[in-house]
N, CA, C and O of each residue as an XYZ file, in Angstrom:
432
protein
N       8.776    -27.506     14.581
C       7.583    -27.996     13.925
C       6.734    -28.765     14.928
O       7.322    -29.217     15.911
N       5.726    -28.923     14.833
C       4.503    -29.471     15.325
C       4.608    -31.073     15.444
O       4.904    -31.480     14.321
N       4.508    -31.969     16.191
C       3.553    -33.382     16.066
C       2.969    -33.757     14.966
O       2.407    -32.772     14.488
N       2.849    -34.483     14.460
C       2.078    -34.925     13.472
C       0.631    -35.478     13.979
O      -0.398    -35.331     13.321
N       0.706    -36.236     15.436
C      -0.424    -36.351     15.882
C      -1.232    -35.501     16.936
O      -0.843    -35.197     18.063
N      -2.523    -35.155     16.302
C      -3.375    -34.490     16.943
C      -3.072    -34.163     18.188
O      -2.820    -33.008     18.533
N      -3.075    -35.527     19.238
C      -2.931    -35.719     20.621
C      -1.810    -35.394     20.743
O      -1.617    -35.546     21.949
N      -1.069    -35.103     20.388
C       0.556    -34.535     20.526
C       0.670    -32.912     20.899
O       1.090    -32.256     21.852
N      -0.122    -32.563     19.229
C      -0.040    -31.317     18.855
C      -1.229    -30.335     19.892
O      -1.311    -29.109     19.817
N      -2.066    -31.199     20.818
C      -2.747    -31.209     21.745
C      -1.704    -30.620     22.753
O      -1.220    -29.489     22.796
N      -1.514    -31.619     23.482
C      -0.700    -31.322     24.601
C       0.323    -30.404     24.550
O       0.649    -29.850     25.600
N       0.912    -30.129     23.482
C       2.105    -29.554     23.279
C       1.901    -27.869     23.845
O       2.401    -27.129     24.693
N       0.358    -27.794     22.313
C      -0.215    -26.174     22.587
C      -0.321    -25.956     24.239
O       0.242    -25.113     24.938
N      -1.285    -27.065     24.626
C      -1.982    -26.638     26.220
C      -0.613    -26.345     27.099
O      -0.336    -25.381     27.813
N       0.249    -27.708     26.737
C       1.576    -26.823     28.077
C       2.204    -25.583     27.892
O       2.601    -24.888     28.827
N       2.295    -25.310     26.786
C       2.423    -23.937     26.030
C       1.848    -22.498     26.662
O       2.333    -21.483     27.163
N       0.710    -22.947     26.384
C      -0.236    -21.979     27.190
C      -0.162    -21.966     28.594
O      -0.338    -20.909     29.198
N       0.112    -23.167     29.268
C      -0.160    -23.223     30.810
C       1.201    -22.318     31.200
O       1.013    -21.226     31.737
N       2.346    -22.696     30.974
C       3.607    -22.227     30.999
C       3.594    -20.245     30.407
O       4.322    -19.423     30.964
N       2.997    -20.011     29.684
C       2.592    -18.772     29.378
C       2.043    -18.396     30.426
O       2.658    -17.699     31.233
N       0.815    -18.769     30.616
C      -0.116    -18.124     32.084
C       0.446    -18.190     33.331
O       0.014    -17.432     34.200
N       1.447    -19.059     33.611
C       2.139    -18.740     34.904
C       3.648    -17.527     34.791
O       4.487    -17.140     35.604
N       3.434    -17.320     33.653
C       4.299    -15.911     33.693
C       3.788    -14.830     34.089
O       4.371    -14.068     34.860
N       2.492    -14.602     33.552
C       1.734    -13.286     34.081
C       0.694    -13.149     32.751
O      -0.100    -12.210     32.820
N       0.646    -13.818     31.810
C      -0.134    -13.345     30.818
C      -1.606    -12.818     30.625
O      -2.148    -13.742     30.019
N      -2.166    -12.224     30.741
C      -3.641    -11.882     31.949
C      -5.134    -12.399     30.814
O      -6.281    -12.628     31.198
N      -4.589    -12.461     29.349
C      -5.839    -12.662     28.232
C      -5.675    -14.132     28.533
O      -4.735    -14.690     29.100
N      -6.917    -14.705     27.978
C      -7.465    -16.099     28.073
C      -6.343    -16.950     27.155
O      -6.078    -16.284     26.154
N      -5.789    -17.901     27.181
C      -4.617    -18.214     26.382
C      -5.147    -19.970     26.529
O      -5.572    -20.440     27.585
N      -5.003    -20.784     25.191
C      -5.206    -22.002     25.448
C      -4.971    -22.653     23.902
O      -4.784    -22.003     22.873
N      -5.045    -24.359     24.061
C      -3.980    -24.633     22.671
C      -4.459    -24.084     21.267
O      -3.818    -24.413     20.268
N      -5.647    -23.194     21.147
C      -6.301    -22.940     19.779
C      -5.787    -21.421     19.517
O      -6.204    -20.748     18.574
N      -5.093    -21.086     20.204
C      -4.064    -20.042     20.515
C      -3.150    -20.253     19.817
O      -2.962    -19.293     19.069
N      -2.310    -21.217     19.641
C      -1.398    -21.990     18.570
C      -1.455    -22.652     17.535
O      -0.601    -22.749     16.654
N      -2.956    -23.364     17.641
C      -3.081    -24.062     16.621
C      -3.862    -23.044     15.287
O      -3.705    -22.994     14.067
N      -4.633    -22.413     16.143
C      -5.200    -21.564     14.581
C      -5.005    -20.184     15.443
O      -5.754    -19.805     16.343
N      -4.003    -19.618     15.038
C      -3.993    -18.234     15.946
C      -4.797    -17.219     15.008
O      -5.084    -17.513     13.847
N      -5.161    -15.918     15.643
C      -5.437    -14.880     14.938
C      -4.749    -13.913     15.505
O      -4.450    -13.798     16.693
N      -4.408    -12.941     14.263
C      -3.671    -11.465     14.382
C      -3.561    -11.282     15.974
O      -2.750    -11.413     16.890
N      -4.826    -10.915     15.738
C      -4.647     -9.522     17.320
C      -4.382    -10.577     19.057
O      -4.347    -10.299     20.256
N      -4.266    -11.687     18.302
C      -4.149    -12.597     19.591
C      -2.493    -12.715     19.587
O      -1.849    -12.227     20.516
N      -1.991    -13.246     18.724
C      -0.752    -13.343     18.446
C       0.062    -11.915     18.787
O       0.956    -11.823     19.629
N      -0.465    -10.774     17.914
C       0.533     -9.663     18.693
C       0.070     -9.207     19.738
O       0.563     -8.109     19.995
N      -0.781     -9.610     20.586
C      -0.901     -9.642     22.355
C       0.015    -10.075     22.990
O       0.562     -9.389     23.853
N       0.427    -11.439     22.677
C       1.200    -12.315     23.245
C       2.312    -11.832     22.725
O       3.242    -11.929     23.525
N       2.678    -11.231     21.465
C       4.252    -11.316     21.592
C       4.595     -9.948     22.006
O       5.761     -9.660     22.275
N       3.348     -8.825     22.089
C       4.017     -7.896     23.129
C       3.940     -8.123     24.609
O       4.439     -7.283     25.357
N       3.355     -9.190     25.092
C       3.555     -9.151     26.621
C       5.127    -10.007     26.708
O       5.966     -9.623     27.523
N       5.437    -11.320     25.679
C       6.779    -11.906     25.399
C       7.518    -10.926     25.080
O       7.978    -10.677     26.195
N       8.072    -10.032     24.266
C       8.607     -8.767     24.344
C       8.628     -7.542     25.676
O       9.616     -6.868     25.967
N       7.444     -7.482     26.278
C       7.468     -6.575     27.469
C       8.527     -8.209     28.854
O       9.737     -8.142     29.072
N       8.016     -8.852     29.196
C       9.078     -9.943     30.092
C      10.178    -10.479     29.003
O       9.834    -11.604     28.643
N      11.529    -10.008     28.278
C      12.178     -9.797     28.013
C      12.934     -9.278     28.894
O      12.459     -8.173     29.157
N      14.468     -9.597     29.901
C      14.738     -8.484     30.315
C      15.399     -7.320     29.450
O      15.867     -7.671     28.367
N      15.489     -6.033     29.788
C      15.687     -4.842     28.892
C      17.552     -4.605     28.884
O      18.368     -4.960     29.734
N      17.698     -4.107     27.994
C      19.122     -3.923     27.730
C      19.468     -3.064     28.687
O      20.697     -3.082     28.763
N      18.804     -1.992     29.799
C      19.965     -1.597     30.719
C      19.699     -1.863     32.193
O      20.029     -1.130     33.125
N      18.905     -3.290     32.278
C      18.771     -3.929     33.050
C      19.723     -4.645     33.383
O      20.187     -5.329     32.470
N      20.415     -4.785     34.850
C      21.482     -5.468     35.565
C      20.975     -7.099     35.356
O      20.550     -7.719     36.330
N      21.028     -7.506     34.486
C      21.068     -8.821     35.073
C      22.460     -9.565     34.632
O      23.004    -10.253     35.495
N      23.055     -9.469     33.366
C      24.343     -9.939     32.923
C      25.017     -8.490     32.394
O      24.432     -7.564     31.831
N      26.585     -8.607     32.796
C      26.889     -7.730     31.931
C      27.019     -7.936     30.291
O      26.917     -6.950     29.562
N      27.248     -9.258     29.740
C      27.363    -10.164     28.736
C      26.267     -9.497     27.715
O      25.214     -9.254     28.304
N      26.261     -9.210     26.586
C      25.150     -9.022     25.768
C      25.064    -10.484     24.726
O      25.949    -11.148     24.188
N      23.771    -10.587     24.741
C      23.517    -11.389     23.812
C      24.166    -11.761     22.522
O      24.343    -10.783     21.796
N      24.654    -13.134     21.931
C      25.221    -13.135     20.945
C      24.214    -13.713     19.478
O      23.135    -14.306     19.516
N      24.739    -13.437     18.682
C      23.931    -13.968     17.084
C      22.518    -13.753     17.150
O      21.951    -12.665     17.245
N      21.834    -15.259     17.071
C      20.494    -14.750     17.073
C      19.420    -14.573     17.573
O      18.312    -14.404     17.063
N      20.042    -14.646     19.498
C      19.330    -13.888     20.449
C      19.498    -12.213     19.919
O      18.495    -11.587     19.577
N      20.427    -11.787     19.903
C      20.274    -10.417     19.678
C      19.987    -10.139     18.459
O      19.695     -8.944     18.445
N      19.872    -10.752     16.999
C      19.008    -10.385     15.891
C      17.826    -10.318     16.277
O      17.156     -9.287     16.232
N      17.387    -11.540     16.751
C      15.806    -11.788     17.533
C      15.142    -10.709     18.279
O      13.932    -10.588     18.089
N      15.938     -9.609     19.394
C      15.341     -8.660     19.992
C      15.606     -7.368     19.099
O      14.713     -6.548     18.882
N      16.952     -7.242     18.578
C      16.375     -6.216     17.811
C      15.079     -6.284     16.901
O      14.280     -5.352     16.990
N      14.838     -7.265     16.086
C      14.031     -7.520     15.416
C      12.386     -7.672     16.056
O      11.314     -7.584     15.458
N      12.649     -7.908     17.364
C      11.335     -7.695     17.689
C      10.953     -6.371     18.400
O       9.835     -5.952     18.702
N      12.292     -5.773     18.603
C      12.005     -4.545     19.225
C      11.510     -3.579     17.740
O      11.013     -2.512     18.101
N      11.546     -3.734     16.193
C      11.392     -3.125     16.023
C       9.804     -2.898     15.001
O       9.047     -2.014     14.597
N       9.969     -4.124     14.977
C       8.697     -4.944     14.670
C       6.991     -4.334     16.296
O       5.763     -4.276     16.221
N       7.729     -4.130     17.121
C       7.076     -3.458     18.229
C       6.584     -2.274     17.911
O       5.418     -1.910     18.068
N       7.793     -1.440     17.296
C       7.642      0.108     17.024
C       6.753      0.640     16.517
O       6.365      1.762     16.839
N       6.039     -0.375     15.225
C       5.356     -0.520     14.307
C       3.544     -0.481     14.520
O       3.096     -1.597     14.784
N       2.692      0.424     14.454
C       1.539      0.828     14.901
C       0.495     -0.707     14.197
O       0.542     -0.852     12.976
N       0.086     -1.193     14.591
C      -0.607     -1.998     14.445
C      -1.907     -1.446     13.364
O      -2.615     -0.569     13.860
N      -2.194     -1.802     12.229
C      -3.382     -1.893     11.422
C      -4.099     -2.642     10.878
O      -3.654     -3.160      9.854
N      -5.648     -3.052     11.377
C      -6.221     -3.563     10.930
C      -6.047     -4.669      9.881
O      -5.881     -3.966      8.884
N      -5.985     -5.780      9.499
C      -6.149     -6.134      7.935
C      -7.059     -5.178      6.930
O      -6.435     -4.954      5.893
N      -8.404     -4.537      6.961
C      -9.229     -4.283      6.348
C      -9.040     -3.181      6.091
O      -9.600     -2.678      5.117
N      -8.045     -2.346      7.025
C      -7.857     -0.754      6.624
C      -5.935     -0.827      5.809
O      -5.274      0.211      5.795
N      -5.482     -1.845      5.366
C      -4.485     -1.780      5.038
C      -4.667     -1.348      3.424
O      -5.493     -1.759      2.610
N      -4.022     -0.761      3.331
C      -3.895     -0.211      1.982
C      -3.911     -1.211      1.001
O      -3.098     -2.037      1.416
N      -4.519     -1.744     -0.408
C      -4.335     -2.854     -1.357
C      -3.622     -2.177     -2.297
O      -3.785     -0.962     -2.409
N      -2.825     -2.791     -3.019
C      -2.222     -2.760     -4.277
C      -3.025     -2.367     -5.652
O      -3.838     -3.239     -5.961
N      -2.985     -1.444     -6.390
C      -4.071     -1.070     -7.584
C      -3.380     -2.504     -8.549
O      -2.508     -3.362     -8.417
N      -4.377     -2.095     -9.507
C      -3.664     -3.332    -10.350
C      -3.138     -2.742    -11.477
O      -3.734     -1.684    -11.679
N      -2.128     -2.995    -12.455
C      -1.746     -2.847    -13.243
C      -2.835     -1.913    -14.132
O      -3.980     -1.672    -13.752
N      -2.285     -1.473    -15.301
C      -3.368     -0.567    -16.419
C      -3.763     -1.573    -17.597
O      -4.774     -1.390    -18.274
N      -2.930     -2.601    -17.784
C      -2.952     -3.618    -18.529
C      -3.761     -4.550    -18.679
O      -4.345     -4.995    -19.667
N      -3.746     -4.940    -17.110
C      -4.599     -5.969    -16.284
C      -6.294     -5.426    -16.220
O      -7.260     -6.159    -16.434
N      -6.338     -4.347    -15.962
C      -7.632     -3.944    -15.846
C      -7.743     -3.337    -17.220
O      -8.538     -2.440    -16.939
N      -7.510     -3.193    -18.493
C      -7.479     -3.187    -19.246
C      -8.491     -4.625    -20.199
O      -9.528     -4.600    -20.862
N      -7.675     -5.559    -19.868
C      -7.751     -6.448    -19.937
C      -9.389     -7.200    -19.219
O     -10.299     -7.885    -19.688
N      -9.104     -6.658    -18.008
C     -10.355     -7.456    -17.506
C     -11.516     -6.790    -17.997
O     -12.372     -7.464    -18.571
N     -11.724     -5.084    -17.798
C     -12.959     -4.940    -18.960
C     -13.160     -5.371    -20.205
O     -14.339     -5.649    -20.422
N     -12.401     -5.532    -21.140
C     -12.085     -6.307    -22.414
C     -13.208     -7.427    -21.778
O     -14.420     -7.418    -21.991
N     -12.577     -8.225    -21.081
C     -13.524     -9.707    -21.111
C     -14.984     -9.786    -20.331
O     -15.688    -10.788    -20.461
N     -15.333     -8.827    -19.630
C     -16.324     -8.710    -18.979
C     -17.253     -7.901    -20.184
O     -18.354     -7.451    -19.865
N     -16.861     -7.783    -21.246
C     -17.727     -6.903    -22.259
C     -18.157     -8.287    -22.858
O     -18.935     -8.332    -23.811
């Protein structure tokens, strides 16, 4: 969780970000990045955090990850897989026959 104070929740984001950008992150990254993120910013960042991941048949340990490091990458590996859509082109829910039933009823 966050700071409760501003100036906290300040500094916290910016080292956040600074520490991000010296990984390699190449989009503009800074604490309003965290504090009010949007969509397409957020899954930027967690596919470049997902791409510097090292990869499962990468030498670095023979050891595989236990609990919920490895729930965590499966889960983001598959959450990855997943084609990215718009908010505005996502399909909405119809409403009930009842409900709209109902709502012409009261709009009469």
């Amino acid at each position: 969780a966050l700071p409760k104070a501003p100036a906290a929740r300040f500094r916290l984001c910016t080292d956040l970000a600074s520490s991000i950008g010296a990984l390699g992150f190449a989009d503009e990254l800074g604490f309003s990045n965290f504090l009010y993120p949007s969509e397409l910013d957020t899954r930027k960042l967690l596919h470049f955090l997902l791409d510097a991941m090292p990869r499962s048949d990468a030498t670095v340990t023979d050891a595989r990850p236990a609990g919920f490091e490895a729930q965590l990458q499966q889960a983001l590996g598959e959450w990855k897989k997943q084609p990215w859509i718009p908010p505005s082109w996502r399909q909405r829910r119809a409403l009930p026959a009842e409900t709209v039933a109902r709502l012409r009823q009261m709009l009469r």
